[in-house]
C-alpha positions as CSV (number, residue, x, y, z in Angstrom):
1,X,73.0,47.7,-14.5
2,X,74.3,44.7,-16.8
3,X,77.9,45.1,-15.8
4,X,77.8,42.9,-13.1
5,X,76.2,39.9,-15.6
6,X,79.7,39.1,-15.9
7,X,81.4,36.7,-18.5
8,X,82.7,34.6,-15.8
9,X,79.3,34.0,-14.1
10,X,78.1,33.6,-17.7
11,X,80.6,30.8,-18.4
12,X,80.6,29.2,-15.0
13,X,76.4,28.8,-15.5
14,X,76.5,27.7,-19.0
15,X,79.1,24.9,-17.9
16,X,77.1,23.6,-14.8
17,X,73.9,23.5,-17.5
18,X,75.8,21.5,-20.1
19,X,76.9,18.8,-17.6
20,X,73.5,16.6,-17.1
21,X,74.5,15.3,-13.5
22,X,74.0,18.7,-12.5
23,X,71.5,20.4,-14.6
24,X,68.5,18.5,-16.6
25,X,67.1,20.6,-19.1
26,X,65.6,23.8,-18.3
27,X,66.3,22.9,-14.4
28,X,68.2,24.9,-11.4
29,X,69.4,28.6,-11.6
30,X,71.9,30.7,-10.9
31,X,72.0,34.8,-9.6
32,X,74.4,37.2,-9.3
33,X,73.3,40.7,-7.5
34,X,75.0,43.7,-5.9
35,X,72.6,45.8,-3.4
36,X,70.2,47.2,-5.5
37,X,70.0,44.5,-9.0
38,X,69.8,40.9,-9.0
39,X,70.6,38.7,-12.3
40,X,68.6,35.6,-12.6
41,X,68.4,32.9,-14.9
42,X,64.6,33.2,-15.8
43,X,62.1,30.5,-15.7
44,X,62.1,27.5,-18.4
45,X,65.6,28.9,-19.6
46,X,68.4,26.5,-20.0
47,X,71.5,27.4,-18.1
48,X,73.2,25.8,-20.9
49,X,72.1,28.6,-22.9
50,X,74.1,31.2,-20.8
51,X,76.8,32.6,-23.1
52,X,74.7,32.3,-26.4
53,X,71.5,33.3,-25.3
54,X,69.8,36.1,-22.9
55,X,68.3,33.6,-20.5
56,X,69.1,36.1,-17.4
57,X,66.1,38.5,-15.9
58,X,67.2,41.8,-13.8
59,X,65.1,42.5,-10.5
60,X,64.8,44.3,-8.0
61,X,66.9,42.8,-5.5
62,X,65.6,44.9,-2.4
63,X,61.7,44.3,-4.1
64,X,62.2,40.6,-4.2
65,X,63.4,40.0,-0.9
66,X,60.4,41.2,0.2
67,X,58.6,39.0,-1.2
68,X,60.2,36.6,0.3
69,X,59.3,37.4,3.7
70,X,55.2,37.8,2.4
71,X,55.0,40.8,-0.2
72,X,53.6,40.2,-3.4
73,X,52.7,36.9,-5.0
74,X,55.6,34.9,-4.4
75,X,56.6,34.8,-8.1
76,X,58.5,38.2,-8.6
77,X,56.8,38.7,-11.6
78,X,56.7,42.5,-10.2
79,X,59.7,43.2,-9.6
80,X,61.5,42.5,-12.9
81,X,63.6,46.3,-14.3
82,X,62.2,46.4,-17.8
83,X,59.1,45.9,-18.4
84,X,59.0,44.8,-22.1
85,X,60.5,42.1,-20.6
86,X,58.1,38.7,-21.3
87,X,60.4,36.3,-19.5
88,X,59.2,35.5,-16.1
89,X,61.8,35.1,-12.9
90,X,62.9,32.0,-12.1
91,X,60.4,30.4,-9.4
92,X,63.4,30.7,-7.0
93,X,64.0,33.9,-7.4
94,X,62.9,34.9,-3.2
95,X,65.7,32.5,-2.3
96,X,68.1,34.0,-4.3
97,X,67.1,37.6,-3.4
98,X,67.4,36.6,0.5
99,X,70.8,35.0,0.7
100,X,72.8,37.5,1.4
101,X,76.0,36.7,-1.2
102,X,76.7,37.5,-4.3
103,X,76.1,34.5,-6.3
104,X,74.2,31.9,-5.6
105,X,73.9,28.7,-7.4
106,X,71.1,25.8,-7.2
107,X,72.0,22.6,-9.1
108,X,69.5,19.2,-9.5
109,X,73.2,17.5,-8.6
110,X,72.8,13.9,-9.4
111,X,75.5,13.3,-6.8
112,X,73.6,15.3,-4.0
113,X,70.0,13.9,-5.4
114,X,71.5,10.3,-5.0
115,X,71.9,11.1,-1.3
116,X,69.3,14.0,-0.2
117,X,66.2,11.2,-0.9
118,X,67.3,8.9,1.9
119,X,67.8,8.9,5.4
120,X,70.8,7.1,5.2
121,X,72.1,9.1,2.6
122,X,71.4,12.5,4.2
123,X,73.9,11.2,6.6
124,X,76.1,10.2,5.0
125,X,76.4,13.5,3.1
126,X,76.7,14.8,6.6
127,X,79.3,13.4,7.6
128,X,81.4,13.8,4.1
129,X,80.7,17.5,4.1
130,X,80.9,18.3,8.3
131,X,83.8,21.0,8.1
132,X,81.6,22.9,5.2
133,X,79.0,23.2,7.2
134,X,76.5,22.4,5.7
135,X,72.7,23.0,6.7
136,X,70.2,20.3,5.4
137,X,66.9,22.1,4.9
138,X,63.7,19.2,4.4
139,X,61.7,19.0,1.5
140,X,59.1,22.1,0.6
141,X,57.2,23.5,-2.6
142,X,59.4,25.4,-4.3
143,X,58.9,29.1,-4.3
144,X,58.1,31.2,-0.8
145,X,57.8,27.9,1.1
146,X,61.2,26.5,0.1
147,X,62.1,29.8,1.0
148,X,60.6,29.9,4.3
149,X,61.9,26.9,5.0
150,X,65.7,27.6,4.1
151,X,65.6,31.1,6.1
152,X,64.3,29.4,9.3
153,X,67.5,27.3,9.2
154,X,70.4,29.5,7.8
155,X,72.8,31.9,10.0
156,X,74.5,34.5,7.8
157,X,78.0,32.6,7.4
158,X,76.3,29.5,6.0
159,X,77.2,28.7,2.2
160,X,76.2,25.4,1.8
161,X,72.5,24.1,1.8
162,X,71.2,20.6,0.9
163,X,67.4,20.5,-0.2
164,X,66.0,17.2,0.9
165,X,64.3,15.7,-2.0
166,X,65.3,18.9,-4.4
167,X,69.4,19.2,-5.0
168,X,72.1,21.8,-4.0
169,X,72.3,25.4,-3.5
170,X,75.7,27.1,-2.8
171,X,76.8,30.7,-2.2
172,X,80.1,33.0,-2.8
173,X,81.1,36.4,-2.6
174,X,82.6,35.4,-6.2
175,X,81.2,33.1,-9.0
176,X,85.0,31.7,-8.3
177,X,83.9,30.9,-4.8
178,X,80.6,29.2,-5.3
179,X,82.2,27.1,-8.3
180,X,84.3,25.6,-6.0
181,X,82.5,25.3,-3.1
182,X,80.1,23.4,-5.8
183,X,82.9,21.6,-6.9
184,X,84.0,19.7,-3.8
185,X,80.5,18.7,-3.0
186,X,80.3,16.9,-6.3
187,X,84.0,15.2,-5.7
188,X,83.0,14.5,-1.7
189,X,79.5,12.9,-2.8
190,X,80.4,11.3,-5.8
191,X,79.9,7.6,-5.8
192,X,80.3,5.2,-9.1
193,X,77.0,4.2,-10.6
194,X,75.7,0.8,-10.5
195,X,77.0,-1.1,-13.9
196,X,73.5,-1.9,-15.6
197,X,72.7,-3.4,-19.1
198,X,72.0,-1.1,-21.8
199,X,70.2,-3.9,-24.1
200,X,67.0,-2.8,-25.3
201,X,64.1,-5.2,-24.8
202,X,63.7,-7.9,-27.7
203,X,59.8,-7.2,-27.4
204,X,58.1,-5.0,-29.3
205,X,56.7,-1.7,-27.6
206,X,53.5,0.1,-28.4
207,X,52.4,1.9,-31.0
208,X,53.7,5.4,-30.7
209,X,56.8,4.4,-28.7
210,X,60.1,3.1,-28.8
211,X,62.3,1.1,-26.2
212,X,65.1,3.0,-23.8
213,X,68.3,1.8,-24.1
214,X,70.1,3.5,-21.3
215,X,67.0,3.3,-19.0
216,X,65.1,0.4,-19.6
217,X,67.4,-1.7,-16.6
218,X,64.8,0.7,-14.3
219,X,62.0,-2.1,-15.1
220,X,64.3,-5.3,-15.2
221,X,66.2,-4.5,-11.9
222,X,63.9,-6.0,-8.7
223,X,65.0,-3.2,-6.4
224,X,64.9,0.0,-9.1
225,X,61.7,-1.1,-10.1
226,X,59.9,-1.1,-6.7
227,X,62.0,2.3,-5.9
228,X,60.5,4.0,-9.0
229,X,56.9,2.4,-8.6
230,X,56.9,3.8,-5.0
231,X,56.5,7.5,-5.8
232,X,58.5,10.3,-6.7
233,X,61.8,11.6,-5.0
234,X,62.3,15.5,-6.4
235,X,60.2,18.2,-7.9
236,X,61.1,18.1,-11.9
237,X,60.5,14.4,-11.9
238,X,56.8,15.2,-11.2
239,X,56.9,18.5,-13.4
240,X,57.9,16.8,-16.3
241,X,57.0,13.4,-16.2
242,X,54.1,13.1,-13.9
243,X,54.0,11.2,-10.3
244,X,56.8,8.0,-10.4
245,X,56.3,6.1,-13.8
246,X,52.7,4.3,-15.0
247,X,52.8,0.9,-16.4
248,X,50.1,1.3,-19.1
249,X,49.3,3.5,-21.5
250,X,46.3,6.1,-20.8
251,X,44.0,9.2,-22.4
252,X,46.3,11.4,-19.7
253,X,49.4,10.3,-23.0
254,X,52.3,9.3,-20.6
255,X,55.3,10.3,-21.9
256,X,57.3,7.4,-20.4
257,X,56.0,3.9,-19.5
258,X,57.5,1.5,-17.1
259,X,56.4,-2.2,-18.3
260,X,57.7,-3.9,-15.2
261,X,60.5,-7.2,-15.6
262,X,60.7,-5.6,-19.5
263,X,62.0,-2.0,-19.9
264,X,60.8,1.6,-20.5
265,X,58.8,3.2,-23.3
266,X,59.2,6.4,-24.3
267,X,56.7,8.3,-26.1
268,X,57.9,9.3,-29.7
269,X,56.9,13.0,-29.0
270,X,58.4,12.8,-25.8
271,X,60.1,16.3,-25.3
272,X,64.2,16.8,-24.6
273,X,63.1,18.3,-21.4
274,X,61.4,14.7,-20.9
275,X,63.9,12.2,-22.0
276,X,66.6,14.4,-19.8
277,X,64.5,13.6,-16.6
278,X,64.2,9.9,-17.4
279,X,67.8,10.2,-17.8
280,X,68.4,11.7,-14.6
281,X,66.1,9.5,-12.9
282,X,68.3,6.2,-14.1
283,X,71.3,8.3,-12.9
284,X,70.3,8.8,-9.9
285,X,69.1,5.6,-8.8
286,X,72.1,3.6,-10.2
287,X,74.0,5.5,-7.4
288,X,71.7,5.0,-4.3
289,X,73.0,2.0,-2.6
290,X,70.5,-1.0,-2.1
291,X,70.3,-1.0,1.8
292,X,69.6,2.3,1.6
293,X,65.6,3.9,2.1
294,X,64.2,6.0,0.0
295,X,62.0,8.2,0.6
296,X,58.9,9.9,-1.9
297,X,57.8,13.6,-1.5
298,X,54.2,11.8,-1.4
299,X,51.3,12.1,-3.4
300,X,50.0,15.6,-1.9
301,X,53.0,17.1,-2.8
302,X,53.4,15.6,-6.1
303,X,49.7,17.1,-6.4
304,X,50.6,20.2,-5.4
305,X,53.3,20.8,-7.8
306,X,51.1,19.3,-10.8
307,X,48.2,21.9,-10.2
308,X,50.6,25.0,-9.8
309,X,50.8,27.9,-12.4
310,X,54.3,28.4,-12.2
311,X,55.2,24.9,-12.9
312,X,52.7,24.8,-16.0
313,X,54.4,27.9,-17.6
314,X,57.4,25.6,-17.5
315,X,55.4,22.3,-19.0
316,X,53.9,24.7,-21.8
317,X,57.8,26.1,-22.3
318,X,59.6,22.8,-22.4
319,X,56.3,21.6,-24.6
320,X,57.9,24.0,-27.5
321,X,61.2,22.4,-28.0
């Protein structure tokens, strides 16, 4: 069963984890299957972790399809091999099980993000990735309804899908095959990021925290600052730091705060996991051109995610780094 966990696929996931404008902390997954068994990187793992650790879960590849089309809970718990198993399957894992290749790959591509959360730049990717055909699929929870959503759009040659407001999934009869596919949407999409200050504020921040460096332009910068204050643009943002970014303090413990014209403040016991989206955040927003819209999930969504279980095993993982 574990022969087709291969090295390769191993390497090739650990690699896409390592590299934070694909992977942030214990985000995106990767699979690799054959007919019956399906590999997946299990929930609150790091991809990062994929040569050193056991981060992968066997399932039922035939048993989690199913649930993609309405058996089950949706969360594959059930169809995991072994059951001493504690790890849970990734919250993607119907996605995975449905596409019908051999390894897939989803990445939080800070290349893809910078373009998938506007209008403009869902068109533009369009454009620069026309002869991969690529199929855009619009924003959805994560889970059955993402998968939904990506089945109702998808023939059985397509490869390449874009989540709106979510990152990049790719597909390949070979982990050699999706690798590059992934490769030239990163070198197609990649733009140079906005040079920004990395001075600290000269102010003193709050008890408890201490100043960004690489961040705190977010708060300084007219345009950032309203683009962050306006909601939140992917699902890990709101997993792991909450809807967009407050500007006070609260009993709710924030672990970042946007003090607007001055910089960010980041909780000292902010987590990795924490400090990785903030990071990403920055990153992603130094890329989006200024004429360009943006556009939130919305506060029921960012609701939705906050009040889900699946999402709260993750917060109560990343919470024991």
């Amino acid at each position: 069963m574990k022969d087709i966990l291969t090295d390769n696929f191993r390497r090739f996931s650990a690699r896409i984890g390592a590299n934070p404008l694909r992977i942030q902390g214990p985000g995106g997954n990767t699979s690799i299957k054959d007919d019956a068994v399906m590999w997946i990187k299990a929930s609150g793992m790091e991809l990062a972790d994929a040569v050193r650790s056991e981060i992968f879960v066997a399932v039922d590849r035939k048993a989690a399809a199913a649930e993609a089309l309405g058996a089950g809970d949706g969360t594959c718990k059930a169809t995991v091999l072994d059951p001493a198993i504690q790890l849970r399957p990734s919250i993607e894992t119907t996605f995975h099980a449905m596409l019908d290749w051999r390894v897939v790959a989803h990445s939080h591509s800070v290349a893809v993000l910078s373009h998938v959360i506007s209008p403009e730049g869902r068109a533009v990717a369009q454009s620069l990735l026309a002869d991969l055909a690529p199929v855009f699929v619009p924003y959805a929870k994560p889970g059955r309804p993402l998968t939904g959503a990506i089945r109702d759009r998808i023939n059985p040659q397509t490869r390449l899908i874009l989540l709106e407001n979510h990152g990049l999934i790719v597909c390949g009869n070979t982990t050699h095959e999706a690798d590059t596919l992934m490769q030239a949407v990163e070198d197609r999409l990649r733009r140079e990021p906005l040079a920004v200050s990395a001075e600290p504020p000269s102010e003193d921040p709050l008890p408890g925290f201490t100043w960004a460096t690489e961040e705190s332009w977010l708060a300084r910068d007219a345009t950032a600052q309203a683009r962050v204050l306006a909601g939140s643009y992917y699902p890990d943002h709101v997993v792991f730091l909450g809807p967009g970014l407050p500007t006070e303090d609260s009993a709710d413990a924030p672990p970042v705060i946007l003090t607007p014209g001055v910089g960010i403040q980041v909780r000292d016991t902010a987590t990795a996991t924490q400090r990785a989206m903030l990071c990403c955040l920055s990153d992603v927003l130094r890329r989006v051109p200024e004429d360009w819209t943006l556009a939130p999930i919305g506060p029921a969504a960012e609701a939705t995610l906050l009040n889900w279980d699946a999402e709260k095993y993750r917060q109560w993982l990343a919470a024991k780094e």
